[in-house]
N, C-alpha and C positions, 0 to 999 in steps of 0.2 A: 581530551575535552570532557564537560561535565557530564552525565544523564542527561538527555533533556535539550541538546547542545542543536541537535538534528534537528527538532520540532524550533526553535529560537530561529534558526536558517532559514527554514522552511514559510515561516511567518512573514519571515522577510524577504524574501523570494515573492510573494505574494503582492504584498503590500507594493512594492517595487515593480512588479509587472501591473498591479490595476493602475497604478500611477501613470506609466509608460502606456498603456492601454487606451486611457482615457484622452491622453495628451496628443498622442500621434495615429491611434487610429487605424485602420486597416493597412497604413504602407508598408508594413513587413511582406515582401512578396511569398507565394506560395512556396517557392520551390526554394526559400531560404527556411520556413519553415521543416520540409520535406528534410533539407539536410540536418538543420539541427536535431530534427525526432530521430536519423538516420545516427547521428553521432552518441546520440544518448543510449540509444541500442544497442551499439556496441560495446560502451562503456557500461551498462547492463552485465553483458556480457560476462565482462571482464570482472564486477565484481560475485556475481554468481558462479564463477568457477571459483572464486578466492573461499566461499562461502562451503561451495559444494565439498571443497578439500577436508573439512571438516570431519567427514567421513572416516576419513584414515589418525583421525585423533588418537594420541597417544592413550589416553583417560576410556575412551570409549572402545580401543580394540583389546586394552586389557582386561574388560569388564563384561565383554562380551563373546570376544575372540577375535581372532582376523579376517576370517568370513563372513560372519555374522553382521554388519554392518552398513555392508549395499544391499542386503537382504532384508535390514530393520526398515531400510529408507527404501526399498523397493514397497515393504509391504504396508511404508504408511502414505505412498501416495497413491498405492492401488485400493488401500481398503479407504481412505481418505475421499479420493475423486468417486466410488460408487456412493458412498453414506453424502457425499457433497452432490450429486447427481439425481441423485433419488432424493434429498429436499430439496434440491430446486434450489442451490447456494446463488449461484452467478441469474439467472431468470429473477430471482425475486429481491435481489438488489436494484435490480433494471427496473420491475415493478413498483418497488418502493417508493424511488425517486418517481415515476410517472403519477404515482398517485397523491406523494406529498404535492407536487407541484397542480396539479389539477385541485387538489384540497387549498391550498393558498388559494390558488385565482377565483376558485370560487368565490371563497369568504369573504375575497376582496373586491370581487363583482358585486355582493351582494349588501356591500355600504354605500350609500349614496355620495356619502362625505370622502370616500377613498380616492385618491388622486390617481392620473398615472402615473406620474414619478414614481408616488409611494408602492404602486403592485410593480413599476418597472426593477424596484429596490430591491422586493421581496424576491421577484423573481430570481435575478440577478444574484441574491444572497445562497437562496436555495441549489440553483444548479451549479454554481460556482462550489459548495459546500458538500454536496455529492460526489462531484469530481475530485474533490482535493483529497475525501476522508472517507470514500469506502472504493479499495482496491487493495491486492495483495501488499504493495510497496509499502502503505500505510502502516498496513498490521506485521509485517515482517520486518520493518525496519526500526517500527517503534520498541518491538518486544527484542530488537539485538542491540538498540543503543539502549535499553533495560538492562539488559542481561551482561551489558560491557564488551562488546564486541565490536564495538563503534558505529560511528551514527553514518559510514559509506553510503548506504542503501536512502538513507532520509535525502542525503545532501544531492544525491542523485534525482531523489523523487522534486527536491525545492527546484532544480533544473527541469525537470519538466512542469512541475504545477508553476513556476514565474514566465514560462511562454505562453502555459494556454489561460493564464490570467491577465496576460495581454491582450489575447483573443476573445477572450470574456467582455474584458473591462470596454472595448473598443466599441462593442455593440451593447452592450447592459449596463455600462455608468458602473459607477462607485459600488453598489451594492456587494460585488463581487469582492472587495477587501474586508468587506462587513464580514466575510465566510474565517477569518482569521479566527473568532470566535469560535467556531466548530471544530478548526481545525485544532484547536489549543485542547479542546476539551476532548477529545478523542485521541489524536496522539500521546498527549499528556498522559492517559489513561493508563493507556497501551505500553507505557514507558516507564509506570509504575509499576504493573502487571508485569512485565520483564525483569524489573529487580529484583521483585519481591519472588519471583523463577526462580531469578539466579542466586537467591537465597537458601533456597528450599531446594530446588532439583541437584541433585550431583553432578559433577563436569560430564560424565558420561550421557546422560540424558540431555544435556544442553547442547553436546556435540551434534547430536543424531540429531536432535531440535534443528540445529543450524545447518546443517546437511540440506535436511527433507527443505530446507525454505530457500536455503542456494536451488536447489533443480527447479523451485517454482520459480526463480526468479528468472532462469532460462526461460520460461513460458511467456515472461513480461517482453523479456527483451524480442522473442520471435512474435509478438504482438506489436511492439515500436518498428520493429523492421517490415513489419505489412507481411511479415513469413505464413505464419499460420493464425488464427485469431482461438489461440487456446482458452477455454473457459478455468483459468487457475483458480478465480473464484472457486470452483466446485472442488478444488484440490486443498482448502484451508484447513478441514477438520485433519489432515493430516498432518498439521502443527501440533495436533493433541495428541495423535496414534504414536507418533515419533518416541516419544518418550515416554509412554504405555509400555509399546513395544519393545523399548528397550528393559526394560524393567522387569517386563514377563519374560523376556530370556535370559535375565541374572539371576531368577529365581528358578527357571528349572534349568540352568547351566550345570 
């Protein structure tokens, strides 16, 4: 499939659930809900080890060593989660969206000509558009259908973002297929930003890259399975250490 193939899915994954959403309305019962996020967990899972194997790349244990490699991706998600920790990565994502969305209502409280439709729209666009386009899966999947390592991780995420756009669409109207717009420009991004990686970075660096974002993606799936409610947000900047780190041990190797 092309670059770009994930985010195409994933648009319509959306579009397809606010459809469904709007049409039928709360009758998805709970605990059918419960299974499907239970199903996608595990298929989580499944590609996060495919991911984490990475590890043992042939490119990367030549370049580094044989040891040297659970130790590059040990020390980019420990120094990663402290430097994500101490700014406040996962907390001021949460922030953000509470403040963009109290920022709308306002503005839109404060037209006399503003409809409710039209704040029920905004609304609807904006939380729908937080959820779709700021979480690990986004940025991890966008930058590995970048990088050529296929778009798994997106087509997984279009499976979860086309249910809880049901959920959206059911109670918020239409607005919530409006967030395709955000979704394009962000992924899209992130999917250029990955080529242009795997342009520049050596296989070896891309490995370790891919490693350290398989073990966060373990952290997504024990978040779907109600396991532990990990803050992986705070673990992102160690997408950057990954391949720092490998780099600074090629050079005093």
């Amino acid at each position: 499939m092309f670059p770009g193939a994930g985010t195409l899915v994933n648009v319509v994954a959306v579009l397809v659930g606010t459809l469904l959403g709007v049409l039928l309305g709360h009758r998805l019962p709970n605990r059918t809900r419960e299974v499907v996020t239970d199903a996608l967990g595990l298929v989580t899972l499944l590609i996060a080890a495919s991911a984490a194997t990475a590890v043992g790349d042939r490119a990367l244990t030549d370049a580094v060593g044989s040891s040297a490699p659970t130790l590059i991706v040990l020390g980019a998600l420990l120094l990663g989660g402290v430097a994500g920790s101490l700014l406040g990565i996962e907390d001021g994502l949460e922030r953000f969206g509470s403040w963009l969305q109290r920022r709308l209502r306002g503005h839109l409280s404060g037209e006399g000509a503003a409809s409710v439709d039209r704040q029920r729209f905004i609304e609807a666009f904006v939380t729908a558009s937080l959820v779709f386009c700021v979480g690990p899966l986004t940025v991890l999947g966008s930058l590995n259908d970048g990088l050529g390592n296929g778009a798994d991780q997106l087509y997984l995420k279009s499976a979860l973002d086309g249910f809880a756009s049901i959920a959206f669409a059911a109670s918020l109207g239409w607005g919530v297929g409006a967030s395709v717009l955000a979704l394009i420009a962000v992924q899209g991004s992130l999917t250029v930003l990955g080529a242009v990686l795997g342009d520049v970075l050596p296989a070896a660096h891309v490995a370790a890259l891919t490693a350290t974002g398989g073990l966060m993606l373990v952290g997504v799936a024990l978040r779907l399975l109600r396991i532990k409610q990990l803050p992986v947000g705070d673990l992102l900047p160690g997408l950057v250490l990954a391949p720092a780190l490998t780099a600074a041990v090629i050079a005093f190797r």
